[in-house]
C-alpha positions, 0 to 999 in steps of 0.5 A: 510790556506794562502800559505805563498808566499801571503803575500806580494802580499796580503800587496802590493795589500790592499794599492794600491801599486806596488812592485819595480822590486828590491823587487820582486828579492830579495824576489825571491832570499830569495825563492831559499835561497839565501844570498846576499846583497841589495842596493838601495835608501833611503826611496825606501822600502828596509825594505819591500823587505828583510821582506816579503822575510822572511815571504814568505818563512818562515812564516804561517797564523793562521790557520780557525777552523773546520767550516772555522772560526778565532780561538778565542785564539791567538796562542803563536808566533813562534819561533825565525826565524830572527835577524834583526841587526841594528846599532842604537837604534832609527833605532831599534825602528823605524824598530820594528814598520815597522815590526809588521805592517803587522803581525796583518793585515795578521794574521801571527802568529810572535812576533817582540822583541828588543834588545838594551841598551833600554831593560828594565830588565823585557823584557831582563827577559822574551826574557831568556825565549822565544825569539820573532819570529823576534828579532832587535838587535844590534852587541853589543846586539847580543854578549852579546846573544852569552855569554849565556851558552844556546845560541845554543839551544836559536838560533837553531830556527833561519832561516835570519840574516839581517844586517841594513845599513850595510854601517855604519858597515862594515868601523869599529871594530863594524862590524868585532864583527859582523863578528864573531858572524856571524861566530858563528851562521853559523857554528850552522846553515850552511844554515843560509840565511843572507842579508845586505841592504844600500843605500850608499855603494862605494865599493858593491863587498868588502862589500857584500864579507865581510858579505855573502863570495862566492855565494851570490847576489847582488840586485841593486835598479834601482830607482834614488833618487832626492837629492838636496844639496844647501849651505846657504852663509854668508851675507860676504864672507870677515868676514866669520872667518876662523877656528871655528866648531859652527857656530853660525853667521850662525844663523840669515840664520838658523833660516829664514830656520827653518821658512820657513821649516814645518818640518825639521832636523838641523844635527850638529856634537857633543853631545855638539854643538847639545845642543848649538845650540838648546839652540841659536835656542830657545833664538832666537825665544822663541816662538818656545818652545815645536815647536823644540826639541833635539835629540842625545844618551846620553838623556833619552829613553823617552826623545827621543821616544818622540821626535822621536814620535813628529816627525812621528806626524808632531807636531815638527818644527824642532830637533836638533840631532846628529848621533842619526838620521842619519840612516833608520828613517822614518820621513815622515813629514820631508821636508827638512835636515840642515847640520850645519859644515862639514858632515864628507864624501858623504855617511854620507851627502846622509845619512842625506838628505835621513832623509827627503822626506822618501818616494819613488818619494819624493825629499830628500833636504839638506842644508849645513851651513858653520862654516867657510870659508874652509867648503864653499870649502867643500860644493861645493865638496860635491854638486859635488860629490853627483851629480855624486854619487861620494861614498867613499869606507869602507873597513873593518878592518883586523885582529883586535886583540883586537876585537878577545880577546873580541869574546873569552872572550863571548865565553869562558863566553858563556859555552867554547870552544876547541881551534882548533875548535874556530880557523876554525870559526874564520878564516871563518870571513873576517876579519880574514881570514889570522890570523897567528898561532903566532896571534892566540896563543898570542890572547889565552895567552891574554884571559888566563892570560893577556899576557906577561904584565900583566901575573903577575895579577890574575884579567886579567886571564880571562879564564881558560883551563880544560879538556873539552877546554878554 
């Protein structure tokens, strides 16, 4: 049987590469059990270094017959040993391929599931079954996980948590829901080793205190990511309007661009301008149909598995997307990242250029497009501000109540709990490290009967106490 601190060096060595110094820590880090938090460049391999860290310390190779031979049947997959969270469903997809890669390849017996609004029904059916030996979820997949009236015995398998592109969470009530059921989780397993990973933190130490607490690592990538930023000038400055967020006189600019480019992303900021602006690109040049596509949550899975398949082939010109792409997609043929209006702060920009030239050594590339005159000001800002890698801080948000009254609800729907003993758990969480007595009562009173508004109404009796607890 292989040693299970092989393989990564057996995966690294079989294509030629080299680990980072940054990988070779945090892999010894996850050794010791260490949790802590690992920051480094996009597409520098961050995914690999947190999950040949879990499969070195946790994960076995098939076992030989007798006579030194493979056996012939597959054995069942292990059980679920990490939760992998992530804060998109196309990023989920995208990771769930990075992760199976190496399982066949170094015959390591462990299944990777997904666990997002995606899921059919017939997957939701069979993972109430057996959970996949890694799972990719999502917080608000995971809460719904926690609502199960087995859910500590589902999980008492379960080793790693690992928090995708923790920089997206941590600003943000999503990432005080994860807080919760991380609290949760903790407190069924004390030694749970848990990992957050980003590329675009401004503030390392808060957002490391706020997932690990005391005790854990910080594991910076040394690798320097060459970002170029440039901005797409109107032929006058004179007549560039100055209000307005499509950017449509920008087209002509746009479109010379995409020409010049063999693969790239045109970011925009809505739903709505996304689909504007694919429709001006296609009406531009007709015959770019089926060369571009869009991209953004509200299409059909389908739609957008192909999109993002088209993409990975090299077979798209250019896609029109939203958010949908921002994070840890790797789209290896992408040269190049149009930014169209302003990109909403550095971090989200560094995000966005890291879509393209996803690879380390590779240059990433993006380009802003003003809608107007005030955004050619933010431009310049931002071209300085990535320069000196300028990162505004995320702070996470404190004591959100009506996040808590949510946690309560999937708590008590997930087979109850005692007041007292929920309080300790809950206090564990950053977030609500400081929640007062008064807070926490009103949060109960909320649950059990909708508070002071709404206690005349028996559909807001959310929960109710017994014997055994809430």
């Amino acid at each position: 049987m292989s040693r299970p601190t092989d393989f990564a060096r057996r995966w690294f060595l079989a294509r030629g590469w080299k680990p980072f110094a940054f990988q070779k820590e945090v892999w010894a880090a996850v050794k010791k059990g260490d949790s802590g938090l690992l920051h480094a460049s996009t597409g520098s391999g961050k995914t690999y270094a947190v999950w040949f860290a879990a499969l070195n310390r946790f994960a076995k190779a098939n076992t030989l017959t007798a006579d030194n031979k493979p056996r012939k049947r597959k054995p069942p997959a292990e059980p679920l040993s990490v939760l992998w969270i992530t804060p998109m469903r196309a990023l989920a997809a995208d990771t769930a391929r990075a992760l199976e890669a190496p399982l066949a390849e170094l015959d390591i017996p462990w299944s990777v599931g997904l666990r997002t609004g995606d899921t059919s029904g017939s997957e939701r059916a069979h993972q109430s079954r057996r959970l996949p030996s890694a799972l990719i979820t999502t917080p608000e997949s995971l809460t719904l996980l926690l609502t199960r009236a087995d859910a500590q015995v589902a999980l008492s398998t379960l080793k790693m948590v690992v928090v995708d592109e923790w920089h997206e969470l941590i600003g943000n009530k999503r990432g005080v829901q994860l807080q919760l059921a991380l609290a949760r989780l903790r407190r069924w397993n004390p030694q749970l080793i848990v990992w957050g990973i980003s590329a675009t933190l401004g503030n390392q130490q808060h957002a490391q205190q706020v997932l690990i607490g005391d005790g854990g690592v910080t594991v910076q990538g040394k690798i320097v990511k060459d970002l170029q930023v440039d901005t797409l000038l109107p032929p006058s400055i004179e007549r560039f309007p100055w209000a307005g967020h499509m950017g449509l006189r920008m087209l002509p600019q746009v479109v010379t661009e995409v020409e010049s480019s063999a693969s790239c992303l045109v970011f925009t900021n809505t739903r709505a301008q996304s689909e504007i602006w694919y429709q001006a690109l296609l009406e531009a040049r007709p015959d770019w149909a089926g060369l571009i596509a869009l991209h953004h949550g509200s299409l059909a899975r389908e739609v957008r598995d192909w999109v993002e398949r088209a993409l990975k082939e090299g077979a798209l010109k250019a896609v029109v997307c939203t958010s949908s792409l921002d994070l840890g997609v790797d789209f290896l043929p992408v040269e190049r990242v149009l930014q169209i209006g302003s990109p909403k702060g550095v971090a989200r920009l560094m995000q966005r250029a890291g879509r393209s030239g996803h690879a380390p050594g590779r240059p990433s590339r993006v380009t802003l497009v003003p809608t107007h005159s005030l955004e050619l000001v933010e431009a310049a800002a931002a071209h300085d501000a990535v320069a000196a890698r300028m990162i505004e801080p995320r702070e996470s948000p404190q004591q959100p109540l009506d996040v808590l009254v949510q946690h309560l609800v999937s708590i008590a729907l997930g087979g109850g709990f005692l007041p007292d003993e929920l309080l300790t758990e809950v206090r564990s969480a950053w977030a609500y490290r400081d929640l007062s007595d008064e807070q926490w009562q009103w949060a109960l009173a909320f649950v059990r009967n909708g508070g002071h508004s709404l206690t005349a109404y028996p559909d807001y009796r959310r929960a109710e106490p017994d014997e055994q607890g809430v």
